[in-house]
VOPAGU-2260 file (C-alpha; in pm, 1 decimal, decimal comma):
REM VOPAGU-2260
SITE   aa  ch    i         X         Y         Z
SITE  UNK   A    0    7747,3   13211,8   11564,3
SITE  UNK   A    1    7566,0   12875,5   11644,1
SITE  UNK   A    2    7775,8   12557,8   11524,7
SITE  UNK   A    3    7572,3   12395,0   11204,6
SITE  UNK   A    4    7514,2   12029,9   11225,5
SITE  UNK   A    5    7782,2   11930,7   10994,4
SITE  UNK   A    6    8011,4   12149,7   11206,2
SITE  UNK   A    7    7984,1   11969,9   11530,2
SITE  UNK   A    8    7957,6   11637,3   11309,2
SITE  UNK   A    9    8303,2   11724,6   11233,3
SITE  UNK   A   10    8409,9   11892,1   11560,4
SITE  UNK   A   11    8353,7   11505,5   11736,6
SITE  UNK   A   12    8537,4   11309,0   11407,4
SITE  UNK   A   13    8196,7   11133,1   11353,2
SITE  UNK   A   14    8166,5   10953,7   10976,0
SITE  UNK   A   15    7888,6   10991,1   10792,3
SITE  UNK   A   16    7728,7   10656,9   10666,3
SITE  UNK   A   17    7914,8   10772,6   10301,4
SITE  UNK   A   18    8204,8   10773,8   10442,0
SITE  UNK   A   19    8159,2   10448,8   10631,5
SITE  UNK   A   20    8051,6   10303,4   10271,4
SITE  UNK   A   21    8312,7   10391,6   10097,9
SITE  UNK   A   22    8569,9   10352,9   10358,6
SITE  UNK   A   23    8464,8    9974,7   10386,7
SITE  UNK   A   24    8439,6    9934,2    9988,9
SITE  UNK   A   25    8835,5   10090,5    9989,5
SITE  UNK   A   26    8993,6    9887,9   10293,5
SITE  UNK   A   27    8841,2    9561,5   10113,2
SITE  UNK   A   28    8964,9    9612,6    9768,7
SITE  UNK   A   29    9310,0    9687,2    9888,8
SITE  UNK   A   30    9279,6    9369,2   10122,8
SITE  UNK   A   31    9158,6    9136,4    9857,4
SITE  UNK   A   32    9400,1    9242,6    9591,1
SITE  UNK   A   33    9652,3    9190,7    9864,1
SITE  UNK   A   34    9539,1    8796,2    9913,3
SITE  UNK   A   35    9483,6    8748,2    9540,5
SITE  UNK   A   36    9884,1    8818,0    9494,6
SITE  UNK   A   37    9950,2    8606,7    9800,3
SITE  UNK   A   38    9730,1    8351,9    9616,5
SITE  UNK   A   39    9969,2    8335,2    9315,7
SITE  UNK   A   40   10279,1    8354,3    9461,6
SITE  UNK   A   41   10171,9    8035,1    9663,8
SITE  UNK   A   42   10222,0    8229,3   10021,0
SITE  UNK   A   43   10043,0    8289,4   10286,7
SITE  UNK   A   44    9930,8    8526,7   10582,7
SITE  UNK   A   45    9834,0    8553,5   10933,2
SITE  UNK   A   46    9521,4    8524,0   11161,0
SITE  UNK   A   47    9174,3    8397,6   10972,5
SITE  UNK   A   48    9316,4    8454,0   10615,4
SITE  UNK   A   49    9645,2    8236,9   10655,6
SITE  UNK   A   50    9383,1    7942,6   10791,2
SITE  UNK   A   51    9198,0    8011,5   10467,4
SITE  UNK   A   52    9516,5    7975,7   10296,1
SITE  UNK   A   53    9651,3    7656,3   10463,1
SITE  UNK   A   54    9308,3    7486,4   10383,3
SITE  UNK   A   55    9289,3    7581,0   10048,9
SITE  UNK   A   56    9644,2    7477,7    9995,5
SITE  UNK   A   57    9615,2    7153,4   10187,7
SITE  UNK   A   58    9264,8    7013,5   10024,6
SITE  UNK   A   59    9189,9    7249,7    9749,5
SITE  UNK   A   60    8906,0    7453,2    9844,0
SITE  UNK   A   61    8815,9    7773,5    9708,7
SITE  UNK   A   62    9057,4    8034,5    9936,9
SITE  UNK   A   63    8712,3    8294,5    9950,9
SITE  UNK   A   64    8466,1    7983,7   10042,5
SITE  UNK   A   65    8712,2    7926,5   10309,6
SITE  UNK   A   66    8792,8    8256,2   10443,1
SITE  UNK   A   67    8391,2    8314,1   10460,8
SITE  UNK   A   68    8339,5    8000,2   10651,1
SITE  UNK   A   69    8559,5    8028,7   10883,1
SITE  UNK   A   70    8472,6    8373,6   10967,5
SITE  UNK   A   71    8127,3    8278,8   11050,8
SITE  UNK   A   72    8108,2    8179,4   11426,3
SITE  UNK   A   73    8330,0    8506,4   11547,2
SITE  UNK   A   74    8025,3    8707,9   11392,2
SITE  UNK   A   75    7869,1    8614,7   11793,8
SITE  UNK   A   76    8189,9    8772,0   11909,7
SITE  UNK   A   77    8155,7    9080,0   11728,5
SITE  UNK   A   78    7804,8    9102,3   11840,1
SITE  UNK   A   79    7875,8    9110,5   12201,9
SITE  UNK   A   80    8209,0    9232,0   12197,6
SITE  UNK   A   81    8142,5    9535,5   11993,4
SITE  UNK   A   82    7807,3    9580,0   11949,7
SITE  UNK   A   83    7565,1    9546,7   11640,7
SITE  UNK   A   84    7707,8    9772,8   11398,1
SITE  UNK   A   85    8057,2    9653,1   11450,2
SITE  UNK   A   86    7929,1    9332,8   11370,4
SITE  UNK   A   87    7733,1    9423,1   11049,0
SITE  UNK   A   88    8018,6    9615,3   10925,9
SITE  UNK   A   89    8254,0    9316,8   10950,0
SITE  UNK   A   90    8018,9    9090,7   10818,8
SITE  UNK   A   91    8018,6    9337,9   10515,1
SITE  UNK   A   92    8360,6    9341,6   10498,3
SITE  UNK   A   93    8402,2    8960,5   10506,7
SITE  UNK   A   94    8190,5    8911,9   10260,2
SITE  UNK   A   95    8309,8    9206,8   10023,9
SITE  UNK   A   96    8695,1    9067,0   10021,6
SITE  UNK   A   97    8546,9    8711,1    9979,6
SITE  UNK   A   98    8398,2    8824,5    9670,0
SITE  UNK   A   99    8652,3    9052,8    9545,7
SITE  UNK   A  100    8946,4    8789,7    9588,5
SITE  UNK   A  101    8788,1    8539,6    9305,6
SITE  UNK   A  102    8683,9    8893,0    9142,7
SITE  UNK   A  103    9071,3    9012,2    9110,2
SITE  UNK   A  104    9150,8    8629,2    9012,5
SITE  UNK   A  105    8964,3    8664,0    8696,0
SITE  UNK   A  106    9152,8    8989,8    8572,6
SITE  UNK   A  107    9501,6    8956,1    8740,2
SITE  UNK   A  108    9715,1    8699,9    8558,8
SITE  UNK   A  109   10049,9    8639,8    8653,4
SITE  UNK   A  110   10329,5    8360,2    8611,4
SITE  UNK   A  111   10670,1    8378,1    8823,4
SITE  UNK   A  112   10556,3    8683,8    9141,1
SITE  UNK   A  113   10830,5    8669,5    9354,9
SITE  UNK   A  114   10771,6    8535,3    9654,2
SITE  UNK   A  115   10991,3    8782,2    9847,7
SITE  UNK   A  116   10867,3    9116,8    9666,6
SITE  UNK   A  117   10473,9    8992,8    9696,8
SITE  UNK   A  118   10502,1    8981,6   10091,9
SITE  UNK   A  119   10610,3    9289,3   10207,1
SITE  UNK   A  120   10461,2    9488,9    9919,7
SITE  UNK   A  121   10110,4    9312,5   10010,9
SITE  UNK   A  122   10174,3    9346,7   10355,9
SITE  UNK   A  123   10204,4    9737,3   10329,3
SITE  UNK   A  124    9876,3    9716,9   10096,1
SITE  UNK   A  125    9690,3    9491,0   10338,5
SITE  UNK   A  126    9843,4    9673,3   10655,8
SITE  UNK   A  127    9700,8   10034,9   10468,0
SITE  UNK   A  128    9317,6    9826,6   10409,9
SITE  UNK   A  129    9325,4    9742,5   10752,0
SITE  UNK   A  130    9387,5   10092,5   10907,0
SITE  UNK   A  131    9077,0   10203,0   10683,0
SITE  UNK   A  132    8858,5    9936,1   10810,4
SITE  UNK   A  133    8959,8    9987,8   11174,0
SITE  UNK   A  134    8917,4   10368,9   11164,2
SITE  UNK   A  135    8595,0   10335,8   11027,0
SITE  UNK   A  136    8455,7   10061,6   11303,6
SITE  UNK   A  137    8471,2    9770,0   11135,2
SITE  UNK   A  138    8724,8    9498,3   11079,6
SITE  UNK   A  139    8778,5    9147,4   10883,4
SITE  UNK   A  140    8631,6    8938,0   11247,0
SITE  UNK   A  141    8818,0    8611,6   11301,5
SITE  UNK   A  142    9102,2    8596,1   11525,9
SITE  UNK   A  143    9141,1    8944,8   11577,0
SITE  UNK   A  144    8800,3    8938,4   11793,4
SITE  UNK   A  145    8897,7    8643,1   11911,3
SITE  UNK   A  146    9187,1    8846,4   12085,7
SITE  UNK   A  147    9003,6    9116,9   12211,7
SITE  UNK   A  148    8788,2    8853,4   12407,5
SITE  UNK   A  149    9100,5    8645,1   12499,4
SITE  UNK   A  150    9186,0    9000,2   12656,9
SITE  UNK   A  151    8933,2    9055,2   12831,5
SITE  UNK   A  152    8806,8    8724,9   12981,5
SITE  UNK   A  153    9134,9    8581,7   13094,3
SITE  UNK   A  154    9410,5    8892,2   13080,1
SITE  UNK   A  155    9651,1    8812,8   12812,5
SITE  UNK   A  156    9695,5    9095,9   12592,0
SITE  UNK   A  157    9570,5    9063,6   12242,2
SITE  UNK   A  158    9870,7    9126,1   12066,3
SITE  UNK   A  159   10047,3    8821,1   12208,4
SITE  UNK   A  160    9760,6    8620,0   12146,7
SITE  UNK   A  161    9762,1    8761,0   11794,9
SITE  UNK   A  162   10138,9    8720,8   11737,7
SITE  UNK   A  163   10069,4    8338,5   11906,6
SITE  UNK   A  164    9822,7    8257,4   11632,7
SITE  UNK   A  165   10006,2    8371,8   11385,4
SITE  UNK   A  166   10335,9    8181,9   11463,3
SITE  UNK   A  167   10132,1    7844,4   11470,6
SITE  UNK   A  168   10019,4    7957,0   11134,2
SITE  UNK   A  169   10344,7    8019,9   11006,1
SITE  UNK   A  170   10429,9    7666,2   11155,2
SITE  UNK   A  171   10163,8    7470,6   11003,4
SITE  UNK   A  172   10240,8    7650,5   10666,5
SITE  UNK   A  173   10564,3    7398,2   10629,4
SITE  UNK   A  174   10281,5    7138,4   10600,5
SITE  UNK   A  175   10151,4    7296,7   10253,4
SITE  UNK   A  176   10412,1    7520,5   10087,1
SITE  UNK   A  177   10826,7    7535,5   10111,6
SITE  UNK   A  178   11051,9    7676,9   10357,5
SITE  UNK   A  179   11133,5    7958,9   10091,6
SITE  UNK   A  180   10750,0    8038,7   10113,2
SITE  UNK   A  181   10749,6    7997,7   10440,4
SITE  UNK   A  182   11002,4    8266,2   10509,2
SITE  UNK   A  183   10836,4    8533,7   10288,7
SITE  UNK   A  184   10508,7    8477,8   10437,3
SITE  UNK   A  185   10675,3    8564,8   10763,0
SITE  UNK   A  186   10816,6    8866,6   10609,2
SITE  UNK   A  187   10462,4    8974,2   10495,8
SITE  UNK   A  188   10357,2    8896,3   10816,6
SITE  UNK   A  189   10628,5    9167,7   11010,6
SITE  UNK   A  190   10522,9    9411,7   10791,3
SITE  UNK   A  191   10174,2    9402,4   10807,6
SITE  UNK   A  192   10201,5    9409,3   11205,9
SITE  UNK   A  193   10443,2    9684,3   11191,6
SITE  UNK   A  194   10215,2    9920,5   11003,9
SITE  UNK   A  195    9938,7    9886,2   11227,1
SITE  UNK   A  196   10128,1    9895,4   11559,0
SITE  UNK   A  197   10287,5   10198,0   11385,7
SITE  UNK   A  198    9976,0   10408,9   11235,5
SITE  UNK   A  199    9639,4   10254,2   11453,5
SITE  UNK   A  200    9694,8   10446,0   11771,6
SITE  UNK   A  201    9462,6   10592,8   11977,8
SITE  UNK   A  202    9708,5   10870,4   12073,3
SITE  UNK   A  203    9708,3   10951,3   11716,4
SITE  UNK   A  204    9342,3   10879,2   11549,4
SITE  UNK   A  205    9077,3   10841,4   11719,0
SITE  UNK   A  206    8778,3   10650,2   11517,4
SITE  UNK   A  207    8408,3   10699,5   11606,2
């Protein structure tokens, strides 16, 4: 019998557009809802979302206007690091959790989150977003790409470079929020790292 079209689609893990769709729609909800609870609990995160956080803190700017902003210039990254559809993807993505982070603001009111029970449990939900957005090509940009091309111009693996940024993040936080904050921040942080190091493998999915 001669394999059907959908049959070697699946044979080679290939996602249709669909899936792509809704695979970027899920990973950004979960993200966003994940940075709207950080957002109350007056915490932060790593890589381009704790920047958005520290400037939003610090002056007062909307935490999505920032996020978008400063996502802008690694768009050229994506472009030549991973080619055009990486790029349009994350764009898409960027702009989706932008969006959806005021959008959860409007329905999720909360006084008193803990700060140490928002962190890890919105590291696990951010760390889960991610995994769908990198198995489906795409990814929130920012410092992430910024590793990869770290990587590849000058040698030093992108997970140092990723853990660098986010320690100077974590050190500029005492600037804008308490050492208490600090500390479950960093917390949220471990997490989050741990569940991708643990689950985006290629040995163990391999994305197309």
């Amino acid at each position: 019998m001669r394999p059907t079209a959908a049959s070697a689609k699946a044979s080679t893990g290939l996602h249709s557009p669909l899936e792509d769709a809704l695979a970027l729609l899920v990973g950004t909800v979960l993200i966003s809802f994940a940075l709207a609870l950080f957002k109350q609990a007056g915490i932060v995160t790593g890589s381009t979302a704790g920047l958005a956080f520290l400037i939003h803190y610090s002056v007062g700017l909307p935490f999505s206007l920032c996020f978008f902003l400063l996502n802008i210039p690694f768009y050229f990254l994506a472009y030549f690091r991973m080619g055009r559809p990486f790029m349009v993807k994350t764009m898409l993505a960027v702009g989706l959790v932008a969006l959806l982070a005021d959008m959860h603001a409007l329905f999720l009111h909360t006084v008193g989150l803990e700060a140490f029970y928002v962190a890890p449990m919105g590291g696990v939900i951010m760390g889960v977003g991610f995994l769908v957005l990198f198995r489906h090509k795409s990814s929130l940009g920012g410092v992430n790409i910024l590793a990869l091309y770290v990587q590849e111009r000058w040698g030093l693996a992108a997970g140092k470079f990723q853990l660098g940024v986010d320690l100077c993040i974590m050190a500029l936080s005492f600037l804008v929020i308490d050492a208490r904050a600090v500390a479950a921040s960093i917390v949220g942080v471990v997490v989050l790292n741990v569940i991708i190091a643990m689950n985006h493998r290629p040995d163990r999915y391999i994305a197309r």
